[in-house]
C-alpha angles and dihedrals in degrees: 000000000000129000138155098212089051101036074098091072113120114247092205091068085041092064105038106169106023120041105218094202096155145359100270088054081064093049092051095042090052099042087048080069097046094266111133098200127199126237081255103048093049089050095051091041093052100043080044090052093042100033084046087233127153115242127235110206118190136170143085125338120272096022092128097268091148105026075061095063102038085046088054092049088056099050094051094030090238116165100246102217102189129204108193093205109210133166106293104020113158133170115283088070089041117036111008144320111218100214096229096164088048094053088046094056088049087049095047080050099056094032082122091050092058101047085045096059091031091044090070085060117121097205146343094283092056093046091058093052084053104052088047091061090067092047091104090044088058099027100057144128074255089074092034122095101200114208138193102293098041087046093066092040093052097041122124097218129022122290133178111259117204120193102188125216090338090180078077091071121080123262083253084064091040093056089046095052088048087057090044092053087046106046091030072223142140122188108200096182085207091050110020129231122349120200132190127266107192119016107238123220099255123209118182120185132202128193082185096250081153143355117279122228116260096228088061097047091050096067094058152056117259133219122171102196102201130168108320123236120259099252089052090041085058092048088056100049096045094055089048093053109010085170086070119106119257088230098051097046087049092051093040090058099038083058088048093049090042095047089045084058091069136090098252129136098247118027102210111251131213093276090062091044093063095039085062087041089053082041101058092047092048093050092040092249105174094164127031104236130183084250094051095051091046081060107046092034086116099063095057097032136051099187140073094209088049090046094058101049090052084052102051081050101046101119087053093048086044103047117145113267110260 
C-alpha cells in the first residue's frame, strides 16, 4: 500500500531475511520457489517491492496471478495474509467484525461490578465520570475480530497482502478498498484510526469478471500475465519435473501452444499444463500418441465441444518437434 507519511520507512527493516537489490535478485528469489518469472513480471515485482506500490495482476485464469504472490511471501519469508474477494463481501470478512453480543455478555456478568463503582457516586454527574472511566475496558482489541485487511494493516512487520480476484467484489467494496490503498487506514468507530505500520507488499489479481474502476488501477502497478511463451513454458515444466524427458516436454508444450491456437471455449493454462505433464508420467508416457492424448484429453480440456475440436486436429497439435 501506498502512502506518502510512510514512503520514509526503511526498506531495509521492510525486507528483513532476503535483500531485493535488483531485478535479477527477484527472478532468483522467485525461481528459488518454483516460480519461473519473465523479464516483465520481475521488473514490476521488484519497482512494487522498491516504489511501495500495490500490484495489479490481470490475465487469464491459471497463469500463475496468485502462485506469484504466495511465491513472493516465501522468498522473502513474508507472512501472505490472503483475502479471497467474492460477490457480496462486506466488511466484516474483510476488514474487521466488532463482537457486540460478546461485550454484552461481559457487560450482563459484571453487572454487579458496575453498580458497585457507580453506587459511591453522589449524584448523575459523578456516575457518568465513573462509567467513562470503563470505556476502554468495554471498548478493546479484546472485542475486536481483525481480518484480512486490518491484519496487514496492523502488522508489525510487512506481510504480502492478496487480494484475490478482486474484479468478484462489488464496485461499494471496490471504492473502500481504493480509500484504504490510498490512506494505508483503517477507522474502527469503537477504537479509533489504525494505521499501518508497516506498509505490506499488495498484489491484486483480476480474471476480468468485470471492469475495474480507473481510479483503482491508477494506484498501482499493473501486470497483465498472459500464455507464456514456449521457451518459458519448457522452462516450467522442466523445474516442476526435472525427471521428464526433454523430448516429451518439448512435445507436451508444443500440443498445449497448438491447441491454444484454436478456436475452442477455454485455452489450457499453465496449471493444466502441468496437471497433463504430472498425467503422462504418471501413466509412462514416453511419446505423446493420438491415443494418449484421447486419454488424457480430460486433464487439459473442460468441454465436449472442446474436446472434439482438439481431437479432429490432432496430427497438427502432435506434430513432431522440429
Amino acid at each position: 500500500m501506498q502512502g506518502s507519511e510512510d514512503l520514509g520507512l526503511s526498506l531495509s527493516h521492510a525486507i528483513m531475511e532476503v535483500k531485493i537489490e535488483s531485478v535479477e535478485d527477484v527472478s532468483q528469489a522467485l525461481e528459488n520457489q518454483g516460480y519461473i518469472s519473465s523479464t516483465e513480471i520481475s521488473t514490476i515485482v521488484y519497482l512494487a517491492i522498491k516504489m511501495q506500490r500495490p500490484i495489479m495482476v490481470e490475465g487469464p485464469a491459471g497463469v500463475g496471478k496468485t502462485e506469484l504472490a504466495k511465491s513472493l511471501s516465501k522468498a522473502l519469508k513474508l507472512e501472505l495474509i490472503q483475502l479471497q474477494c467474492y460477490e457480496g463481501l462486506d466488511e466484516t470478512k474483510a476488514i474487521y467484525e466488532w463482537e457486540y453480543a460478546k461485550q454484552l455478555l461481559y457487560t450482563q456478568i459484571l453487572k454487579e461490578k458496575i453498580s458497585e463503582v457507580i453506587g459511591s457516586a453522589d449524584d448523575l454527574n459523578e456516575s457518568i465520570k465513573k462509567l467513562v472511566k470503563l470505556e476502554d475496558a468495554f471498548f478493546s482489541d479484546h472485542f475486536l475480530l481483525p481480518r484480512p485487511l486490518l491484519k496487514a494493516i496492523r502488522s508489525e512487520k510487512r506481510t504480502v497482502l492478496l487480494i484475490d480476484e478482486v474484479d468478484k467484489s462489488d464496485p461499494e467494496f471496490e471504492a473502500y478498498l481504493l480509500e484504504i490503498l490510498s490512506t494505508n487506514e483503517i477507522t474502527i468507530p469503537e477504537l479509533g484510526t489504525q494505521t499501518a505500520k508497516s506498509i505490506p507488499v499488495v498484489f491484486l489479481t483480476s480474471n476480468n469478471v468485470r471492469d475495474l474502476s480507473d481510479a483503482l488501477k491508477r494506484r498501482c502497478l499493473n501486470l497483465y500475465i498472459d500464455f507464456p511463451s514456449q521457451e518459458l513454458e519448457v522452462k516450467i515444466v522442466e523445474t516442476k519435473f526435472p525427471q521428464a524427458s526433454k523430448k516429451l516436454v518439448q512435445r507436451l508444450v508444443q500440443a498445449i501452444h497448438e491447441i491454444r491456437k484454436l478456436e475452442i471455449k477455454k485455452k489450457p493454462s499453465i496449471s493444466e499444463t502441468l496437471d497433463w505433464a504430472s498425467a503422462l508420467l504418471t501413466l509412462q508416457v514416453e511419446d505423446i500418441t493420438p491415443d494418449d492424448l484421447q486419454k488424457t484429453l480430460g486433464i487439459i480440456s473442460k468441454y465436449k465441444t472442446d474436446m472434439d475440436q482438439i481431437m479432429e486436429a490432432a496430427d497438427k497439435v502432435l506434430r513432431e518437434v522440429s
